[in-house]
C-alpha positions, 0 to 999 in steps of 0.5 A, a space after each residue: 342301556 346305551 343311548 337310554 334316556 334314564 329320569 327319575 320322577 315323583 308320584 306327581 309326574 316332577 321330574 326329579 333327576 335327568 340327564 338334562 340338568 336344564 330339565 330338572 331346573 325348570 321344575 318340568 313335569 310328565 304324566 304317564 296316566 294313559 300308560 302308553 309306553 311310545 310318546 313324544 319327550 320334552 323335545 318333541 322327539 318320539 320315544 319308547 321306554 318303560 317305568 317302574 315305582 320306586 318306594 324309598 322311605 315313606 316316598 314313590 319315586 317312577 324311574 323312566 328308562 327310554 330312547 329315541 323310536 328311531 334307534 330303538 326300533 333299528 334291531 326289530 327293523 333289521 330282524 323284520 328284514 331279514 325275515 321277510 327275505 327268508 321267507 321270500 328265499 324260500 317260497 322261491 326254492 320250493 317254487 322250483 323245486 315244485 316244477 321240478 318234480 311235477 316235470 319228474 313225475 308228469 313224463 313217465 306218466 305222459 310215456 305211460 298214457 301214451 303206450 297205453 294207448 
């Protein structure tokens, strides 16, 4: 994915490939035990991203896959947006056309009252 951070790793959190090659040279690790899929990078910036074991041979690799929340949250962001200004769109147009019709209905009905009585 464009802008992805992609890093591979072994079963003991080394990180063994990165797009970093500072990373890998200084030999960093990462644990992903709690399993929580939004946690801050070797930076310190919040990410989003996923794994997945990786068996070659007799080894397990994890390949990671993630980017920046900031990025990574804009489309869900925007679709939230344009929801909520759906949703707003529309509660107005039926506001409207509720007092719309009340009004078609209530005057005869006021016309008939009043000749009834």
């Amino acid at each position: 994915a464009l802008g992805a951070i992609q890093a591979g790793y072994s079963e003991d959190g080394n990180v063994l490939a990165h797009p970093n090659p500072s990373v890998v040279l200084a030999k960093r690790s990462l644990s992903l035990k709690d399993g929580g899929r939004i946690r801050k990078d070797f930076d310190g910036n919040w990410v989003i991203g996923a794994s997945a074991d990786l068996k070659l041979g007799g080894l397990t690799y994890m390949v990671v896959a993630e980017r920046e929340v900031e990025t990574a949250l804009v489309p869900a962001i925007r679709s939230a947006g344009v929801a909520l200004l759906a949703t707003l769109l529309t509660a107005v147009l039926v506001f409207i056309a509720t007092v719309r019709n009340v009004r078609r209905v209530n005057k005869p009905v006021k016309l008939l009252t009043e000749a009834a009585l």
